[in-house]
C-alpha positions as CSV (number, residue, x, y, z in Angstrom):
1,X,0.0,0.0,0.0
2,X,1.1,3.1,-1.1
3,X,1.3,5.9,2.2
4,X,-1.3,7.8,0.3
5,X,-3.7,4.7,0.4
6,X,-2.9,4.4,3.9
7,X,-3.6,8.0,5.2
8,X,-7.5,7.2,3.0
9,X,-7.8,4.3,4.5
10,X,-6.9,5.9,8.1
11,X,-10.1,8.6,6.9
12,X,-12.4,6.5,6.8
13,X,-12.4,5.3,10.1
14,X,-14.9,8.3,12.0
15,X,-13.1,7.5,15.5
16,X,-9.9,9.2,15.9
17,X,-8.7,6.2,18.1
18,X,-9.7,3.9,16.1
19,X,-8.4,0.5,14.8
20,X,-8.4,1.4,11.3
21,X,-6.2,4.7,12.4
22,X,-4.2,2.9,14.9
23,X,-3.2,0.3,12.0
24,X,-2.7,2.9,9.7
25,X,-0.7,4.7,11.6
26,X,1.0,1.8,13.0
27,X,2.0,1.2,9.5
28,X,3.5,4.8,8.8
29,X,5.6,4.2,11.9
30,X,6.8,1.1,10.7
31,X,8.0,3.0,7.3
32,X,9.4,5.8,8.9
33,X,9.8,7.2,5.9
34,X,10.3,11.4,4.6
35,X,7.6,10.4,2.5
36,X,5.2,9.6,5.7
37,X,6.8,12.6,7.2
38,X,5.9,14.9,4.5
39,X,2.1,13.5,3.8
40,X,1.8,13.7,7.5
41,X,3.0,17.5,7.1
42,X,0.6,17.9,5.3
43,X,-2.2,16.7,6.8
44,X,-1.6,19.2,9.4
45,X,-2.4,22.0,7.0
46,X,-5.8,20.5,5.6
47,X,-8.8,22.5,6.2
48,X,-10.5,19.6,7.9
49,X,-9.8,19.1,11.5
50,X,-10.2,15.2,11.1
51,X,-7.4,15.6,8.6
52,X,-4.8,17.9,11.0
53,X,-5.7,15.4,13.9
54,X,-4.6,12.6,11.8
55,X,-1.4,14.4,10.8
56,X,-0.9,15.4,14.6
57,X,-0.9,11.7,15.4
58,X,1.1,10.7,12.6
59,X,3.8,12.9,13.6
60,X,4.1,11.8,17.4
61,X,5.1,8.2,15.9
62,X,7.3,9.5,13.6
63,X,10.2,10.3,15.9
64,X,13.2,9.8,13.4
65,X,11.4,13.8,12.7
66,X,10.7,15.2,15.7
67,X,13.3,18.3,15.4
68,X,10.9,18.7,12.1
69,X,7.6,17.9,13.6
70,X,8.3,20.5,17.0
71,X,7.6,23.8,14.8
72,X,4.7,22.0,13.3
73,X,3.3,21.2,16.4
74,X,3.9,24.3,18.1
75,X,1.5,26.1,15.3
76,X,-1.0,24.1,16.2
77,X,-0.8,23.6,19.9
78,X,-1.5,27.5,20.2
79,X,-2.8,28.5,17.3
80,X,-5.9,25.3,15.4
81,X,-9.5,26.6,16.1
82,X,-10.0,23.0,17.3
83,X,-9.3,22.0,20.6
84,X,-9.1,18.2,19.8
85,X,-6.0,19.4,17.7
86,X,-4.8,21.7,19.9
87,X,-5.0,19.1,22.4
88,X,-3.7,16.3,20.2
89,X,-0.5,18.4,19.2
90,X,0.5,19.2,22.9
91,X,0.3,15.5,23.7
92,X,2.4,14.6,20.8
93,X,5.1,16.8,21.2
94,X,5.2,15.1,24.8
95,X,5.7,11.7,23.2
96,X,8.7,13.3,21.1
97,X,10.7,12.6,24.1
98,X,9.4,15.4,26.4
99,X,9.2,17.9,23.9
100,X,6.1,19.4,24.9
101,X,7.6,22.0,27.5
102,X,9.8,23.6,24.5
103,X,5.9,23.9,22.6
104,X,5.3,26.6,25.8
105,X,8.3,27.7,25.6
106,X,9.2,26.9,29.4
């Protein structure tokens, strides 16, 4: 499956915790790819918030990035209009080995 089909296939599933995301993104995490990286990037600037929360989560398994993913995060942990993102991003940047006290700056 191509990372593309994965990140549709992670869509379709309406929970944000569920099995078809955890597989999917168990699957981008197991390519740790730049190509994951940059679809995941992406993601986090889609209009839908389904979509950013799907990059969010991406990211925070993605750790061969997280010097790239920090900025990313950042943006959103102070700055989505969604508070699941918001939320989402904060907690991620945590699993990016304790990263999530550089997001606020402390």
């Amino acid at each position: 499956m191509s990372v593309r089909e994965i990140v549709e296939a992670a869509l379709t599933d309406p929970d944000p915790a569920g099995p078809v995301r955890r597989r999917a993104i168990s699957a981008l995490r197991a390519r740790g790819d730049s190509e994951s990286f940059t679809l995941a990037r992406r993601l986090c600037a889609a209009e839908s918030a389904a979509e950013r929360l799907l990059g969010v989560h991406i990211m925070a398994d993605l750790s061969a990035f997280r010097l790239r993913s920090l900025p990313i995060l950042r943006y959103l942990a102070v700055g989505d209009d969604d508070p699941g993102v918001r939320h989402a991003a904060l907690t991620s940047a945590g699993q990016l080995d304790g990263l999530g006290r550089q997001i606020l700056g402390h």
